[in-house]
C-alpha positions, 0 to 999 in steps of 0.5 A, a space after each residue: 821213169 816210164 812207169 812214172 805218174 805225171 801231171 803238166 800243170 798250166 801258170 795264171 794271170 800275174 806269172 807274167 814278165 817282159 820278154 817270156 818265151 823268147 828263149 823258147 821260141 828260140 830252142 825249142 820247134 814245138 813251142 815256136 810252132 804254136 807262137 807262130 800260130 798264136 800271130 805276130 801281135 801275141 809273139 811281140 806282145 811277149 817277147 818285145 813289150 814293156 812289162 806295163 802293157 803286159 800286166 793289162 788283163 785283155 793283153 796278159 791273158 791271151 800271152 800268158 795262155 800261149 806261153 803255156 801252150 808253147 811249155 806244153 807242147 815242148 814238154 809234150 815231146 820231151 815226154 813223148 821221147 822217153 815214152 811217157 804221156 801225162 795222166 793228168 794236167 790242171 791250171 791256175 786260173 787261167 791256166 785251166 783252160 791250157 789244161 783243158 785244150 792239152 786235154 783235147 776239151 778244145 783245140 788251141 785256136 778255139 782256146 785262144 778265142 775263148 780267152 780273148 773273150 774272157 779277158 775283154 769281158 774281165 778287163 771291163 768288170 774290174 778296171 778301177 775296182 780293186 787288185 790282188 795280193 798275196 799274203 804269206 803267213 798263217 791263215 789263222 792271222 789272215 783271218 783276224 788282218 781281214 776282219 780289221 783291216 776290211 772296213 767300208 771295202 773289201 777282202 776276200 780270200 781267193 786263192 789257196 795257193 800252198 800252206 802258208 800263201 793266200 791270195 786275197 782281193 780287195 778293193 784299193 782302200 781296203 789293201 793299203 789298211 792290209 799292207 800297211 797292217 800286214 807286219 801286226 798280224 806276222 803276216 807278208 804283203 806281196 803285190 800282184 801283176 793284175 788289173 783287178 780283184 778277181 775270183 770275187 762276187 764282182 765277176 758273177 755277171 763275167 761267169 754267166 756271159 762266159 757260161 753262155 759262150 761255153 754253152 755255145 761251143 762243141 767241147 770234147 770229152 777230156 782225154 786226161 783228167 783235169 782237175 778243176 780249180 772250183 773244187 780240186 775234182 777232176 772234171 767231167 765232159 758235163 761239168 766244163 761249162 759250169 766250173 770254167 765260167 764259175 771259177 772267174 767269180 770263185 776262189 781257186 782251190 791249189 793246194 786242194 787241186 794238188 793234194 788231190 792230184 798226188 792221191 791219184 798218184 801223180 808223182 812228177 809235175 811239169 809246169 808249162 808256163 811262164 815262171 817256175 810259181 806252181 812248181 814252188 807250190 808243188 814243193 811247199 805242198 808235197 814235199 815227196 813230189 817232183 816238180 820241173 818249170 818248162 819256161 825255157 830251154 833250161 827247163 827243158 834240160 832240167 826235164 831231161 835230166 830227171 828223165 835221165 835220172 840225173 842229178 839237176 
């Protein structure tokens, strides 16, 4: 396994749940490490809090970042035991900027006051507009539930997750005629744990406070290509401020961010995070990869295994 090409991967907004990264904490030292330098608040806020009060942007996403960072770093050890370092990392959403601070773009902390910023500023520009939903089933049918479904609202397709899942953000009008519609066009209606229709035009003016914000910090040169969820490309120490602040208000391109990845020859993808989503992901886009979910200490014997080469 040493000689094997891997990529860590980093969740997003909506793989939230009640109670992520206790058993974490609880297994693993490098993952309690950065649970205990996150603070007192984020660890309750995951460990002990109501999944309403987790599902609020200003406090999912600085969870949802940490918990990333905790998969991380125990991923990271594990990794470093069997001698292989990963080549690259990428991040949903949110996620892209775990991948960035795993990538020495920014240290943690600095990650984290990032973060806080971007879920105040989000918190603010899409309470009460809109939400998220996927849609499972062709985006040919997609198409056609949009356009008649849209009416004096809204809905844009936003995440290209994997073939045959497609977020879509709309406003709250627009998304009952899609639910309800959904079953006409054999398409699959599945609610998301957010507080707002991201990744829309609604969030130009988030994108440019946060490329201001960008513009005032000391970034590094990545030290693993990262690949940008604007455009699936790996991302230049130039090209942060730009794509990180524009992905808020821009579709987010997996299935393309993957696709590439695995013709750069990333064979082995370890999400770090909670829920195993991107893992599943992987598996539906790139059926000859491997994909492990570090969002426990069963995934990390899962990791293990595969290291080992056993059967898991």
């Amino acid at each position: 396994m040493n000689k094997i090409k891997t990529a860590l991967i980093f969740s997003g907004q909506g793989a939230q749940y009640a109670g992520m990264g206790r058993n974490l904490y609880a297994t693993d030292p490098e993952a309690r490490a950065i649970f205990d330098l996150a603070g007192p608040d984020i660890k309750a806020w995951c460990f002990d809090s109501p999944g309403e009060l987790l599902n609020r942007t200003d406090i999912t996403q600085p969870c949802v970042y940490t918990m990333n960072m905790a998969g991380g770093a125990a991923a990271l050890a594990l990794l470093g035991r069997y001698g292989i370092k990963p080549q690259a990392a990428a991040g949903f959403s949110l996620g892209e900027f775990s991948a960035l601070s795993c990538a020495d773009v920014f240290g943690f902390g600095a990650g984290l006051e990032l973060i806080n910023k971007r879920a105040a500023l989000m918190e603010q520009a899409g309470n009460g507009r809109g939400a998220m939903v996927a849609m499972l089933g062709s985006r040919k049918d997609l198409a056609r539930a949009i356009e008649d479904c849209a009416g004096d609202g809204f809905l844009i397709p936003v995440n290209f997750n994997c073939p045959g899942q497609t977020v879509v953000s709309g406003t709250f009008d627009a998304l009952d005629r899609l639910k309800h519609g959904a079953k006409d066009y054999s398409l699959k209606y599945i609610p998301l744990r957010v507080s707002g229709p991201f990744h829309t035009p609604l969030f130009d003016s988030v994108a440019d406070k946060l490329y201001n914000i960008l513009g005032g910090i000391a970034l590094g040169e990545p030290s693993l290509d990262v690949y940008a969820n604007l455009d699936g490309a790996v991302y230049t120490q130039a090209d942060i401020p730009r794509k990180l602040s524009r992905q808020v208000s821009s579709p987010v391109r997996w299935e393309d961010t993957l696709l590439n990845m695995r013709r750069d020859g990333v064979e082995l993808f370890v999400e770090a995070g909670p829920g195993r989503v991107l893992g599943g992901f992987v598996k539906k886009t790139l059926p000859d990869a491997t994909a492990v979910s570090i969002d426990d200490g069963q995934g990390l014997a899962e990791l293990e295994a595969i290291l080992e080469g056993k059967p898991c």
